[in-house]
Structures are given as C-alpha cells and as structure tokens.
ChimeraX commands (.cxc) that place a marker at each C-alpha (Angstrom):
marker #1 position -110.78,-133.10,45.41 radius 0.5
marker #1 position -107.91,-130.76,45.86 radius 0.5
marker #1 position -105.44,-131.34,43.30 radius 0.5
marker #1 position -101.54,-132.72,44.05 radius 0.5
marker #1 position -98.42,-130.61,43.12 radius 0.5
marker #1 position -95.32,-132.31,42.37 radius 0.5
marker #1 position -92.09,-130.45,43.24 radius 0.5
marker #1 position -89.81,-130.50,39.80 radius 0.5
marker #1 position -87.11,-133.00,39.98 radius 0.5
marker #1 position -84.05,-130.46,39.72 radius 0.5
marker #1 position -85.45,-128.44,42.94 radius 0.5
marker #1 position -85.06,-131.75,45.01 radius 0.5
marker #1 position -81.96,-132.18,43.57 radius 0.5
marker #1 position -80.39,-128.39,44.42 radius 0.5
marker #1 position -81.92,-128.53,48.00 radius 0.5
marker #1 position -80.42,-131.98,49.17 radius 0.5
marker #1 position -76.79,-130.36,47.41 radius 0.5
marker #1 position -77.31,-127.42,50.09 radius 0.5
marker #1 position -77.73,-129.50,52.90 radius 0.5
marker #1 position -75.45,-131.61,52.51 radius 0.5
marker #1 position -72.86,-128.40,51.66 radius 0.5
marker #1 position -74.20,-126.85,54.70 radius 0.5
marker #1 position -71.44,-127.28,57.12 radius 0.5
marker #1 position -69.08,-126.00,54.26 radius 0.5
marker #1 position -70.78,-123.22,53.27 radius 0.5
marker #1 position -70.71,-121.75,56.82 radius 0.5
marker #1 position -67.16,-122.30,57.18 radius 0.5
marker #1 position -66.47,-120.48,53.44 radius 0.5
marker #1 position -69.42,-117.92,54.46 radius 0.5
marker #1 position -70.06,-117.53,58.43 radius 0.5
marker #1 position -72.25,-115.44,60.05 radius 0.5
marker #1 position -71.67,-113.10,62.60 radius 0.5
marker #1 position -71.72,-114.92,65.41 radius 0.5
marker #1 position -70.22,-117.79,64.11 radius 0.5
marker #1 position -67.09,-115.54,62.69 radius 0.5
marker #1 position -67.39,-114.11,66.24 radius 0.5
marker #1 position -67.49,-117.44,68.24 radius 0.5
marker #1 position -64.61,-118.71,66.01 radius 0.5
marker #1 position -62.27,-115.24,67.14 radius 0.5
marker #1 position -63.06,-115.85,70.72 radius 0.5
marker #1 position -61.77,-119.21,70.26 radius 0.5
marker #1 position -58.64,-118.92,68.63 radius 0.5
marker #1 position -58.22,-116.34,71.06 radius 0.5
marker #1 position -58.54,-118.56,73.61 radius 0.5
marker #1 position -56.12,-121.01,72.33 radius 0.5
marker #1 position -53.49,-118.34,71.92 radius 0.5
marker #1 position -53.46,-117.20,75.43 radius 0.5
marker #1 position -53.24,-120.28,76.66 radius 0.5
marker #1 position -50.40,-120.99,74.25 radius 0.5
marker #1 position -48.74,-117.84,75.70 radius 0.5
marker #1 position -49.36,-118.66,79.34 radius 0.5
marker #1 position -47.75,-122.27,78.28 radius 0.5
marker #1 position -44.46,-120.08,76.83 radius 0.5
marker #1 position -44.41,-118.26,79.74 radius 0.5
marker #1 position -41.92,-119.90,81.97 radius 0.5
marker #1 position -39.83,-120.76,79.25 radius 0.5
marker #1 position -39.49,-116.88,77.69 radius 0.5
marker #1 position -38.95,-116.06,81.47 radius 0.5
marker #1 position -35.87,-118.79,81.76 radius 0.5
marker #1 position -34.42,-118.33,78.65 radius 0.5
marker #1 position -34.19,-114.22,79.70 radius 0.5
marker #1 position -32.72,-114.99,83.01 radius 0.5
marker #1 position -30.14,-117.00,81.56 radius 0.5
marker #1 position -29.70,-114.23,79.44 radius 0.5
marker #1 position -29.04,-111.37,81.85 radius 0.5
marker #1 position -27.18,-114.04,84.24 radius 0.5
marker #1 position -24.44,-115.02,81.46 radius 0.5
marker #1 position -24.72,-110.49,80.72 radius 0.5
marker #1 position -23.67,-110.20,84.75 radius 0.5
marker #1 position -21.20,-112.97,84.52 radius 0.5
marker #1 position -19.90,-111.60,81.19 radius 0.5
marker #1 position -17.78,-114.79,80.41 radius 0.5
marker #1 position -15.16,-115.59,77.52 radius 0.5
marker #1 position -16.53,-117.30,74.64 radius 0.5
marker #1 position -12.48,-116.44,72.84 radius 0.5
marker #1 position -9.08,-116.27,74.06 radius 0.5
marker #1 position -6.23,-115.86,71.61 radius 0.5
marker #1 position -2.98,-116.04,71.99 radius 0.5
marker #1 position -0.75,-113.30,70.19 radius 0.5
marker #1 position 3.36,-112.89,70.39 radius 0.5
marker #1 position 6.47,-111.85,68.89 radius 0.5
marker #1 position 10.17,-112.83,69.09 radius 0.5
marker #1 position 13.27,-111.16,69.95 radius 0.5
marker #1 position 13.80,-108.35,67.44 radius 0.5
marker #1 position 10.70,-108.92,65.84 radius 0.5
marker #1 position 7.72,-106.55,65.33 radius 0.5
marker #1 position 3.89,-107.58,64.68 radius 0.5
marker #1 position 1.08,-105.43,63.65 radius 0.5
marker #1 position -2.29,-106.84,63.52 radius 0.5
marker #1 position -6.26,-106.21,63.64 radius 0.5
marker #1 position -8.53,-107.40,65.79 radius 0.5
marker #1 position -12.02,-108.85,64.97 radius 0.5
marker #1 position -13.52,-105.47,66.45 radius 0.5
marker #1 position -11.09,-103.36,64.26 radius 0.5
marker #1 position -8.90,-102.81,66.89 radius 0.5
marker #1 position -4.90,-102.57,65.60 radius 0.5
marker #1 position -2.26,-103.62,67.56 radius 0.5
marker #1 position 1.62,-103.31,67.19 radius 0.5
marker #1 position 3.74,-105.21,69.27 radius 0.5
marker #1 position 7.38,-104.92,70.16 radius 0.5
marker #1 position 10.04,-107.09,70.28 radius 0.5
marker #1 position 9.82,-110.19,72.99 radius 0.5
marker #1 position 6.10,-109.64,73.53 radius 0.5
marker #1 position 3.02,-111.87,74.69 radius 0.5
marker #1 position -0.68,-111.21,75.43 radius 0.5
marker #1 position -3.56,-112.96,75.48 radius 0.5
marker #1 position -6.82,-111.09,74.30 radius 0.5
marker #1 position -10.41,-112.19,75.58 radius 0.5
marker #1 position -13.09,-111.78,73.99 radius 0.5
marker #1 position -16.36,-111.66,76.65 radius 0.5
marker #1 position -20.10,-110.52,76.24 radius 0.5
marker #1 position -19.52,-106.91,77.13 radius 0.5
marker #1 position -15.82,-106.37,77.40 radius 0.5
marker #1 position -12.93,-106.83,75.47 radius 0.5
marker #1 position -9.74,-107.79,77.78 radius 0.5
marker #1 position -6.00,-107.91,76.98 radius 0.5
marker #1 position -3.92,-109.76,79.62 radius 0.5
marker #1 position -0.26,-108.51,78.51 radius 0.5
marker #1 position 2.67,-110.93,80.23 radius 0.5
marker #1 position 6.02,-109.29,78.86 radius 0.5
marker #1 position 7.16,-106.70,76.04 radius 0.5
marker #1 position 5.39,-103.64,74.84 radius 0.5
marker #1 position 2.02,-102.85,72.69 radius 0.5
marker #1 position 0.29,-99.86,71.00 radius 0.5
marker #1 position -2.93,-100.37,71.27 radius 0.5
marker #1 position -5.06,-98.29,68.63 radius 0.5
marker #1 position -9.04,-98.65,70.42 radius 0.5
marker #1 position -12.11,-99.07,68.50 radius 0.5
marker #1 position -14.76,-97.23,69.91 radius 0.5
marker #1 position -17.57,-99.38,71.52 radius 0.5
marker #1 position -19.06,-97.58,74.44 radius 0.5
marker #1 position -21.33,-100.93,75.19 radius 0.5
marker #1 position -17.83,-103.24,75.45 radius 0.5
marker #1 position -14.86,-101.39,77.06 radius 0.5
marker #1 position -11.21,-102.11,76.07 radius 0.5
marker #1 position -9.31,-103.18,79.24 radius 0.5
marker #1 position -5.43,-103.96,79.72 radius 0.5
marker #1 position -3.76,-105.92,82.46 radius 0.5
marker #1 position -0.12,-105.63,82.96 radius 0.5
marker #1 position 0.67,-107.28,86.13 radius 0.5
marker #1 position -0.64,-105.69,89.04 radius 0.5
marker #1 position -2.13,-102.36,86.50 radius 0.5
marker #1 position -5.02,-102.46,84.95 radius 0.5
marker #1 position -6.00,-99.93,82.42 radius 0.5
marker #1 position -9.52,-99.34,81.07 radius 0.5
marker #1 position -10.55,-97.29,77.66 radius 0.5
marker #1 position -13.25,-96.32,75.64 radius 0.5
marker #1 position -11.63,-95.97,72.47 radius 0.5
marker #1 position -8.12,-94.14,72.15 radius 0.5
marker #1 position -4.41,-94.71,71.10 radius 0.5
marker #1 position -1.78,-95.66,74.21 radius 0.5
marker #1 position 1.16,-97.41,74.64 radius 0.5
marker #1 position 1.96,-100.22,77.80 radius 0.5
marker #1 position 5.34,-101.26,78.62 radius 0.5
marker #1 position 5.91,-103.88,81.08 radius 0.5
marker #1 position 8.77,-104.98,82.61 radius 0.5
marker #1 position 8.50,-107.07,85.26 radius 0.5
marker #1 position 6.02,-105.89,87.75 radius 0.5
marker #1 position 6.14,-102.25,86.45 radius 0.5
marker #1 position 4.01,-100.70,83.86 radius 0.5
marker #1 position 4.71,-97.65,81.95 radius 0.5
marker #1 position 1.57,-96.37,80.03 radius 0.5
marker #1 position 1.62,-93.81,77.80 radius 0.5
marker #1 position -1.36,-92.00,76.15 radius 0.5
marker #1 position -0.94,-90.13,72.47 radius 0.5
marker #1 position -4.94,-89.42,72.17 radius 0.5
marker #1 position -8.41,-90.29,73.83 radius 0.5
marker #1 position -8.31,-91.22,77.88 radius 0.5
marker #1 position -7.26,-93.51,79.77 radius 0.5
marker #1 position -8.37,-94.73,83.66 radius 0.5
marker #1 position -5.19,-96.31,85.50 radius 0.5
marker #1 position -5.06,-98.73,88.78 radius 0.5
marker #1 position -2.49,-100.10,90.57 radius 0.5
marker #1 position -3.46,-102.49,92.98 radius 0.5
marker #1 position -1.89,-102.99,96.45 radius 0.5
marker #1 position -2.05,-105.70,99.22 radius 0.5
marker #1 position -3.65,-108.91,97.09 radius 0.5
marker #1 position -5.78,-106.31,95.17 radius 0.5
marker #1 position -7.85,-105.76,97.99 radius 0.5
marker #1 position -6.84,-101.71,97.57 radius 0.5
marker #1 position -5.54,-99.69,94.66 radius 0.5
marker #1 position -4.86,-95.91,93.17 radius 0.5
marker #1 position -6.07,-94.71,90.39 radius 0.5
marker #1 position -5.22,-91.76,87.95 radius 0.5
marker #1 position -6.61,-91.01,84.40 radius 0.5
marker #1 position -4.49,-90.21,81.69 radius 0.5
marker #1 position -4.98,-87.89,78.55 radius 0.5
marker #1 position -2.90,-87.39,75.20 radius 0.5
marker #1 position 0.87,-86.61,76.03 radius 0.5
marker #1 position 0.43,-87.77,79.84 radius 0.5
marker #1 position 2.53,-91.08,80.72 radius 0.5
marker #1 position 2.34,-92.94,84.04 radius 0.5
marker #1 position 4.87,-95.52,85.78 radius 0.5
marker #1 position 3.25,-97.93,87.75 radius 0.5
marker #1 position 5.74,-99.76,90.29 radius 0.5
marker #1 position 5.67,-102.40,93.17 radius 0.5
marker #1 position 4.56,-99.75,97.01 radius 0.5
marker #1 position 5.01,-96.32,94.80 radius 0.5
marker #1 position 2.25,-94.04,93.89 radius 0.5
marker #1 position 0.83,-93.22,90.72 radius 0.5
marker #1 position 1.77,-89.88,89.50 radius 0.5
marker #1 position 1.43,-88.01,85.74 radius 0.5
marker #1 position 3.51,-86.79,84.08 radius 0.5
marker #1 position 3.73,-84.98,80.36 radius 0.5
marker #1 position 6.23,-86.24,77.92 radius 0.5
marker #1 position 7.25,-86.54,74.24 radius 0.5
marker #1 position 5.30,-88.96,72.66 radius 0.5
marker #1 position 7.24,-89.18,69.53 radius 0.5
marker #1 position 10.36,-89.79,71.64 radius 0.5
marker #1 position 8.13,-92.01,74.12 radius 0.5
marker #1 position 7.05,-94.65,71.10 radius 0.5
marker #1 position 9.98,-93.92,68.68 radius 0.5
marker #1 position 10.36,-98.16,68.90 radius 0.5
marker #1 position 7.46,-98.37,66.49 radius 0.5
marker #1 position 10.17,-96.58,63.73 radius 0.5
marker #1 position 13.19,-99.31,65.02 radius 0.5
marker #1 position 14.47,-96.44,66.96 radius 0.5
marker #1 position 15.23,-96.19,70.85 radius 0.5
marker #1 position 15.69,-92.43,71.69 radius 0.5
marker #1 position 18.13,-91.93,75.17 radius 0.5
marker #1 position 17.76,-88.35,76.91 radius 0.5
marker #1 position 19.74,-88.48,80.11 radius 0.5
marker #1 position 18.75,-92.28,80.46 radius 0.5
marker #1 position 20.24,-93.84,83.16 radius 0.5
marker #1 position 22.60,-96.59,82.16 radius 0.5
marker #1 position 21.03,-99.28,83.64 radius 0.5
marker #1 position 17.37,-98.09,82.31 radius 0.5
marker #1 position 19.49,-97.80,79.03 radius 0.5
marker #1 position 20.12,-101.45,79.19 radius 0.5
marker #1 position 17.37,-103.19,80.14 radius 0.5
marker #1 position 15.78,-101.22,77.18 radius 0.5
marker #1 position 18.39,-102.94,74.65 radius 0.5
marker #1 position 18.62,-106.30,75.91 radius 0.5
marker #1 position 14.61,-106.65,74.98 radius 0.5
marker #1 position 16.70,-106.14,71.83 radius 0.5
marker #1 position 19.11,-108.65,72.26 radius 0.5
marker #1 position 19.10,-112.15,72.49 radius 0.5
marker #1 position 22.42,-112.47,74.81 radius 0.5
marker #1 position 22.53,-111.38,78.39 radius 0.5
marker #1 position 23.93,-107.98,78.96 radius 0.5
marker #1 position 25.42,-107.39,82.64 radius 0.5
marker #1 position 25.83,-104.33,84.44 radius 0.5
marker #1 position 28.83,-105.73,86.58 radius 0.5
marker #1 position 29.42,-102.57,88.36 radius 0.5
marker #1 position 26.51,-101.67,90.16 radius 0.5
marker #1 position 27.91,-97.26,90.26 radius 0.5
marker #1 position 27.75,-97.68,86.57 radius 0.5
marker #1 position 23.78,-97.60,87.20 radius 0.5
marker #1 position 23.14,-93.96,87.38 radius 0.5
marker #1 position 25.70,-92.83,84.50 radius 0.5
marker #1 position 23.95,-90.75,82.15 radius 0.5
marker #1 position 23.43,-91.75,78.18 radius 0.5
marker #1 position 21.91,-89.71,75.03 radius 0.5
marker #1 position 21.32,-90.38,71.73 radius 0.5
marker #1 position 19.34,-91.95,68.73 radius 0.5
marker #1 position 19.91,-95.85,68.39 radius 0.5
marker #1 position 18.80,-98.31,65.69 radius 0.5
marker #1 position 16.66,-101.49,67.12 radius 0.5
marker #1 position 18.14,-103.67,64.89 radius 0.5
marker #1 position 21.68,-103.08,65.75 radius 0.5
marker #1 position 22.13,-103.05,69.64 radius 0.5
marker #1 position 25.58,-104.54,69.01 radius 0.5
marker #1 position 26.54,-100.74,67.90 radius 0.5
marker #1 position 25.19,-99.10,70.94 radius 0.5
marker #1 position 27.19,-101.44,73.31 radius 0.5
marker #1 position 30.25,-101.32,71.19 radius 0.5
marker #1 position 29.97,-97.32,71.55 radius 0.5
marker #1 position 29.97,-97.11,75.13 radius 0.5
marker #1 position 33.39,-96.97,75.69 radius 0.5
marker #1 position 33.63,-94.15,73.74 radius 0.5
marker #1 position 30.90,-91.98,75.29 radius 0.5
marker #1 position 30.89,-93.46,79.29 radius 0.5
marker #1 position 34.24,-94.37,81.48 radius 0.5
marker #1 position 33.04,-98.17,80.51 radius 0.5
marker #1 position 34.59,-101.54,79.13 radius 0.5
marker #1 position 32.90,-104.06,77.48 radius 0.5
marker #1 position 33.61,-107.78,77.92 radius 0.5
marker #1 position 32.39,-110.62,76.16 radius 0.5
marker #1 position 32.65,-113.70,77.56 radius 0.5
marker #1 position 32.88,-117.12,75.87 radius 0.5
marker #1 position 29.29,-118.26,76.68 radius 0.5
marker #1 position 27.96,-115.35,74.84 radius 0.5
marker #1 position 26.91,-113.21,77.79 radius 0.5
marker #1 position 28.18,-109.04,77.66 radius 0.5
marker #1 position 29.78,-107.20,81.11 radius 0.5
marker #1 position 29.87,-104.01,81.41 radius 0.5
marker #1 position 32.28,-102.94,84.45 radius 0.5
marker #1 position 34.33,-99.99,85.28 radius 0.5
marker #1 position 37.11,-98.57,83.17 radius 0.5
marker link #1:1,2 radius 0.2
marker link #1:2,3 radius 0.2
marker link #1:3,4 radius 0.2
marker link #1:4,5 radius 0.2
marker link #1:5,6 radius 0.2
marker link #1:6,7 radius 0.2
marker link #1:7,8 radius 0.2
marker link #1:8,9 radius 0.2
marker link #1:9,10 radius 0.2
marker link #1:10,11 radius 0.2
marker link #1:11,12 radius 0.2
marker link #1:12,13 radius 0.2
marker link #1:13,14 radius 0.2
marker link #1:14,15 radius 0.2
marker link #1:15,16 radius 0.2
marker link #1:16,17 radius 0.2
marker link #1:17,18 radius 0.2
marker link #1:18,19 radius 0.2
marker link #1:19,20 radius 0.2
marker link #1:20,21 radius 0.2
marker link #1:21,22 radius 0.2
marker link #1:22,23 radius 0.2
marker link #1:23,24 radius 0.2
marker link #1:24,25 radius 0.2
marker link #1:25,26 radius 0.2
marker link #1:26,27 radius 0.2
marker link #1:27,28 radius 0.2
marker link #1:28,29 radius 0.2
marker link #1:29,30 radius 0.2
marker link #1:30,31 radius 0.2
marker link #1:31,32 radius 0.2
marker link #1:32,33 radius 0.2
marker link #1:33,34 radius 0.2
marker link #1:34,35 radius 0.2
marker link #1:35,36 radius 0.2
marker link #1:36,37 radius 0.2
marker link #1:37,38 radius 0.2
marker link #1:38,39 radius 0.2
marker link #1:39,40 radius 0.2
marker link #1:40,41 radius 0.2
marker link #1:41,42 radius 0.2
marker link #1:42,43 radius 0.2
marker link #1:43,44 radius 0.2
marker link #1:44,45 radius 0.2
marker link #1:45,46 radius 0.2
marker link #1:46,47 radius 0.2
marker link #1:47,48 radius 0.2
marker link #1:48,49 radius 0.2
marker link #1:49,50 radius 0.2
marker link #1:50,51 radius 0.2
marker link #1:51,52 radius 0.2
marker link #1:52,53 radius 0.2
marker link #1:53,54 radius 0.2
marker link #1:54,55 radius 0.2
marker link #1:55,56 radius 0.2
marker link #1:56,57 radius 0.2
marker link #1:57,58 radius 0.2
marker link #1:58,59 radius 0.2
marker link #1:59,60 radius 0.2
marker link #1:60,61 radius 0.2
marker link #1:61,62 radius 0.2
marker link #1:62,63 radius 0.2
marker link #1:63,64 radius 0.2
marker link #1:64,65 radius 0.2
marker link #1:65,66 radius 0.2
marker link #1:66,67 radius 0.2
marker link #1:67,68 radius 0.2
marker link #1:68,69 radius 0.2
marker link #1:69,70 radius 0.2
marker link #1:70,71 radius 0.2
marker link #1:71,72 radius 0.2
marker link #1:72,73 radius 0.2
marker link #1:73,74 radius 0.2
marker link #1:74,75 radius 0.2
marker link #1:75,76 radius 0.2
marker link #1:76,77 radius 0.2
marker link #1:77,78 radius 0.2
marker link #1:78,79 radius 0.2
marker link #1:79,80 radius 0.2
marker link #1:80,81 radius 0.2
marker link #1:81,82 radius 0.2
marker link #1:82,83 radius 0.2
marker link #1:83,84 radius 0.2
marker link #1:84,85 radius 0.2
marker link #1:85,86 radius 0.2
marker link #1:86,87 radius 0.2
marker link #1:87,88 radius 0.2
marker link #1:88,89 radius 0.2
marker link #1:89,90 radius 0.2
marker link #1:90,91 radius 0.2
marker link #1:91,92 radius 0.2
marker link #1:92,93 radius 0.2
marker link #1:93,94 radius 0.2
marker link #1:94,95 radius 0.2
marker link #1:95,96 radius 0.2
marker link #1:96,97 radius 0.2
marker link #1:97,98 radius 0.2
marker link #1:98,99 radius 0.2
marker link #1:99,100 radius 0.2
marker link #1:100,101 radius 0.2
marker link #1:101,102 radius 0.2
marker link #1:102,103 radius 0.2
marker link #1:103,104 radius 0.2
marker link #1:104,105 radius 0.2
marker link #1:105,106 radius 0.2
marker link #1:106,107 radius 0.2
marker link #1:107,108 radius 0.2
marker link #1:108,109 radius 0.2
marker link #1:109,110 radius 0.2
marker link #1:110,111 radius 0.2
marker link #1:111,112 radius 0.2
marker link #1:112,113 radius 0.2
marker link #1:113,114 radius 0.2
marker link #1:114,115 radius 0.2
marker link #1:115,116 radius 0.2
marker link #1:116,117 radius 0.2
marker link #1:117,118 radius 0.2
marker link #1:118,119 radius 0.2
marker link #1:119,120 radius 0.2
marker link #1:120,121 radius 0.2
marker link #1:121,122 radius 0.2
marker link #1:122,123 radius 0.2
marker link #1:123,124 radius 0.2
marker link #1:124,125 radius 0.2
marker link #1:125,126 radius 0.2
marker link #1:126,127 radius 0.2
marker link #1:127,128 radius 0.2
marker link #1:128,129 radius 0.2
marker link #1:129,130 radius 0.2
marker link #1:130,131 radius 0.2
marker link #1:131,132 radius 0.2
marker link #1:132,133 radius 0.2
marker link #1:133,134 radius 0.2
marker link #1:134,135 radius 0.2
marker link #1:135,136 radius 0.2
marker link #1:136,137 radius 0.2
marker link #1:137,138 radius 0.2
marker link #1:138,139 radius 0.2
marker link #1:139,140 radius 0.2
marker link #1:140,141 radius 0.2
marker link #1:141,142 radius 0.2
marker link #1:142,143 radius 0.2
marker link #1:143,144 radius 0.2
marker link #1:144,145 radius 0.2
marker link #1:145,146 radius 0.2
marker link #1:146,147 radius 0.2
marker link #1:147,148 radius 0.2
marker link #1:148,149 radius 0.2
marker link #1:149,150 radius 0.2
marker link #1:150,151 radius 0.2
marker link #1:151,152 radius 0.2
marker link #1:152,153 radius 0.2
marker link #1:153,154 radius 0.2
marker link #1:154,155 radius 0.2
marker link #1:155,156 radius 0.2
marker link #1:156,157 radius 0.2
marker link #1:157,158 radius 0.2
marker link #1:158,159 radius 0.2
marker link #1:159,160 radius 0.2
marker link #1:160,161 radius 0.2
marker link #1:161,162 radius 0.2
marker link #1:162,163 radius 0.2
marker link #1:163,164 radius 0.2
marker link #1:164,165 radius 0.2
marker link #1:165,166 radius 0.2
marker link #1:166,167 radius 0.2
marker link #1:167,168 radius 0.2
marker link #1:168,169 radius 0.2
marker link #1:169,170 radius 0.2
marker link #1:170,171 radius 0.2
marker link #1:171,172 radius 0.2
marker link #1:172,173 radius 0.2
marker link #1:173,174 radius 0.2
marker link #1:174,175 radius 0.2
marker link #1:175,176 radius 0.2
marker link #1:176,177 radius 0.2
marker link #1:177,178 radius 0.2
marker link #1:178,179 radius 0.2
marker link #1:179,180 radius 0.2
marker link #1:180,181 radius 0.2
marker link #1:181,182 radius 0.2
marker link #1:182,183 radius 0.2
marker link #1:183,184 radius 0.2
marker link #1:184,185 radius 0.2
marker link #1:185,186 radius 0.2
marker link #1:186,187 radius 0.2
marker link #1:187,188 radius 0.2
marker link #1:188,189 radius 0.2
marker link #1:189,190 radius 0.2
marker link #1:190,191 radius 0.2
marker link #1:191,192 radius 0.2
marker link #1:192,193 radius 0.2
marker link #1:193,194 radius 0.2
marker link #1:194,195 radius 0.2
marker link #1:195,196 radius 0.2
marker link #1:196,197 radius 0.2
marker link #1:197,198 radius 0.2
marker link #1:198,199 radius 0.2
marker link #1:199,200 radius 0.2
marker link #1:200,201 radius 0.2
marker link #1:201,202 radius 0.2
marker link #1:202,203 radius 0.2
marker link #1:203,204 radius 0.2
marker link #1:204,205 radius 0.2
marker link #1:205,206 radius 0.2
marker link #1:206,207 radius 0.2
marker link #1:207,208 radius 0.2
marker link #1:208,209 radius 0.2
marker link #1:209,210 radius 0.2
marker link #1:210,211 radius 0.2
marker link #1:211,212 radius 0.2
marker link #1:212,213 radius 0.2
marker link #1:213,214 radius 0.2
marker link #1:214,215 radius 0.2
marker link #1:215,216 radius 0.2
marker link #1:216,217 radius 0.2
marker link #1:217,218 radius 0.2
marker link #1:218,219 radius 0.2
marker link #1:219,220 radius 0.2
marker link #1:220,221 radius 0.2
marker link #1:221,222 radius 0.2
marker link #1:222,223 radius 0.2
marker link #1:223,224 radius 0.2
marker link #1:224,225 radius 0.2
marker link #1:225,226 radius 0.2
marker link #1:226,227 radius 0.2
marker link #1:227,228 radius 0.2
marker link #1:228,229 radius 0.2
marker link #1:229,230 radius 0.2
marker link #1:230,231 radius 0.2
marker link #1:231,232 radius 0.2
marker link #1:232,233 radius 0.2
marker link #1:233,234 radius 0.2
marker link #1:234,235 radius 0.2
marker link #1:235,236 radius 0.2
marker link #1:236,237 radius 0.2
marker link #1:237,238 radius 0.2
marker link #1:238,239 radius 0.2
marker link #1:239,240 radius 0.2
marker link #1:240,241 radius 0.2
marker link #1:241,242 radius 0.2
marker link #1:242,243 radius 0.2
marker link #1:243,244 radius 0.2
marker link #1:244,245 radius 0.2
marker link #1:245,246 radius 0.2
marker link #1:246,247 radius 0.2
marker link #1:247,248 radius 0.2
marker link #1:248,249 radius 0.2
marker link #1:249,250 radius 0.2
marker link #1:250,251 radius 0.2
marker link #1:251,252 radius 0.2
marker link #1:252,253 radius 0.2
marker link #1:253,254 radius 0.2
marker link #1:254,255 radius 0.2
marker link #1:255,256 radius 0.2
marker link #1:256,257 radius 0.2
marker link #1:257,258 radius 0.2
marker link #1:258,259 radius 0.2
marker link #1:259,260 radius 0.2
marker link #1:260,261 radius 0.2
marker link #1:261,262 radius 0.2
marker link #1:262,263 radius 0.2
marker link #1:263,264 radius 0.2
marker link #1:264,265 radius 0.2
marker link #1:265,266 radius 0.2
marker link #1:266,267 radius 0.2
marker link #1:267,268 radius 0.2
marker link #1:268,269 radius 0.2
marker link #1:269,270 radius 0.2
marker link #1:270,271 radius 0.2
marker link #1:271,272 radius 0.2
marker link #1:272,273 radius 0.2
marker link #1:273,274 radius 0.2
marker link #1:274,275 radius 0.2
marker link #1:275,276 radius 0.2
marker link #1:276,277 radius 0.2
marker link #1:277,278 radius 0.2
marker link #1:278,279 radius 0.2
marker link #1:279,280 radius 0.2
marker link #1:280,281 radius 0.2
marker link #1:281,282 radius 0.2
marker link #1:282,283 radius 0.2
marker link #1:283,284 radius 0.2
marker link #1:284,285 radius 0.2
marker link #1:285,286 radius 0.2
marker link #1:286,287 radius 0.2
marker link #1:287,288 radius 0.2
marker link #1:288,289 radius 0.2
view
C-alpha cells in the first residue's frame, strides 16, 4: 500500500496568502504585457481626453486672436491740468508725461496699443519703447504714431503743432471725414503744423526755444501778435481781445515768464504802437494806439 504524504500546515497556509494577494501582487509587480496593456490604455484614455479638449483649446484661441484683431480698451484714464498749472506724471508702461497749462487727454490702454486722445493744451510725451504696443496720439483731425521717442503736441483748436527732440515720429492729417489723409515723418529738431485744407510740410527748428514752456518760459522770435496772444491767454484766465484786427501781423520778441502774463500785456505799449484796456467784466482789448 503506497504510503500518504501530508503537506505541512504552514505551506497551505503561505499558498492560500498568494492567491488571495494575487491580484495585488500583479498590480505592485506586472509583467510585461500586463505593464504593456496598462500603457496602451492610459494611452487611450488620454487621447480621447485630448480629442474631448479639442474644441474648447480651439475656442478659447479664437477668442484669443479675435479680441488681438479687435484690440479693445480694457483702461481709459482721464488726466488734466488747470490754467497756469503744470503736471508731470508716469504712466503704468513707464511712459512720462508733462502737461501744460489748460490741458486734457484721455489715455487708453488696449491689447496691443497704447492711445492718447489729447482734447486741448499741450504735452511732452517721453515714449517707452515697446515695439509689440505702439504709442499713438490724436489731436483732432492728426494722428501721430511712435515707437518710443521724446515729442511735443500742441493743439489749438483744430491745428496741431508737433514737435520732435529725439526718436521718429509718423504724422497724418486726415481730410474729407477721414476717408483721405497726408502723411510726413518727423525726426529730432523737425516740427510740423497740421491745419484745417493745408498740407503737411517739415520744417527744422529750435527745440529749446520750441518747448521752453516746460522751464515757465514762452520765447517770442518775430511772433506775430495775434500768435503771441493766443499763446498767453492759455496762460491767463481772463479773455484777451485783439480788437484791431491790423494789429494781427505786428511783430513781437522776447523771453516771458508763464506765471506772469500780466507783465507781457502791460509791456506792449511800450514795445508795439498798442493800448491796453481793461474792461470792468475782467476781459483785456488790445486796439490801436
């Protein structure tokens, strides 16, 4: 009779703990194929997570690139100074600006371009360089567009005087509902006057004599008189009248102080063949001798 063998009791033990840890084990320890099979499927689920992501990565880019072509405000601020007053400040882009007396602007800030909409008065703008976001300027019917320079805009009325101390500048006017328009660039010295059915034309001037306003000075060479006024009643808060209108073209010089306009007008009697009358509601005349 063949004899029995009896398998010790700690073998059955260890075998049944390996089965049942089976499943375990080959997660903690898989084979080949498994570790193979188990790539291919998180594979799978990825590209199907990417083909679900798809349309959205594809809407949220064109959105994107259509607000990029629209290039719309996200800012607007709103910057002035009073009679006699001057204001020097920086811009979030390091930008400076100075403004003269009885100034207003409005700068906007939009995805790629940075755009001043000046209304009345005078600015130096000093331009930081960003070649992605140009620096534009509107003053009335000009527009001006720079990389990064220093220039000067004066506008009075519907005519723009822009001046250019360093860097380049491109100039428009535009004509006939800005449907058409003439352009001219601008380089250090160069100054332009942009008026109402004139052409554009350069010329070279002194810029120290050009922005002298930025020291509380307004320089006169040969300025006609009524030029010479309308410069010094941004100065003044009380209307000053040219009566005579063949006073216009008579001829002034000299070095005046911003702050005291009442001295220039007091001195033209000496200097022109000109009176000076005030009148009771504050207002100034000048007529004929």
């Amino acid at each position: 009779m063949q004899k029995k063998t009896s398998t010790p009791a700690e073998f059955l033990n260890e075998d049944d703990a390996i089965a049942a840890n089976r499943a375990q084990l080959q997660q903690l320890f898989p084979l080949p194929d498994e570790a193979l099979y188990q790539a291919e499927k998180n594979t799978s689920a990825l590209k199907r997570n990417v083909k679900k992501a798809l349309p959205v990565l594809g809407f949220v880019f064109a959105v994107f690139s259509l607000l990029l072509w629209l290039n719309p405000a996200y800012k607007t601020e709103t910057i002035a100074s009073a009679i006699g007053e001057q204001k020097t400040l920086t811009l979030v882009d390091h930008s400076h600006l100075t403004l003269d007396t009885n100034t207003q602007l409005q700068v906007h800030w939009h995805l790629r371009s940075r755009q001043v909409v000046l209304t009345s008065g005078r600015v130096m703008f000093h331009v930081a360089h960003q070649a992605y976001r140009p620096f534009y300027v509107k003053a009335g019917a000009t527009r001006i567009k720079v990389i990064g320079t220093i220039f000067d805009v004066l506008l009075q009325g519907d005519q723009a005087t822009v001046t250019v101390l360093r860097g380049k500048v491109q100039v428009r006017r535009y004509h006939n509902a800005y449907t058409q328009y003439q352009e001219v660039y601008l380089t250090k010295d160069q100054q332009t006057q942009s008026y109402p059915a004139r052409p554009l034309f350069v010329q070279t001037v002194d810029t120290k004599t050009q922005t002298a306003w930025k020291d509380g000075k307004i320089i006169f060479e040969r300025t006609p008189l009524h030029q010479a006024l309308a410069e010094m009643q941004r100065y003044e808060t009380r209307p000053v009248v040219l009566a005579d209108a063949q006073l216009a073209n008579l001829k002034i010089s000299g070095t005046f102080n911003t702050k005291s306009t009442d001295d220039v007008i007091k001195l033209l009697p000496q200097i022109l063949p000109v009176k000076v009358i005030h009148h009771a509601d504050g207002a100034i005349y000048i007529h004929t001798k």
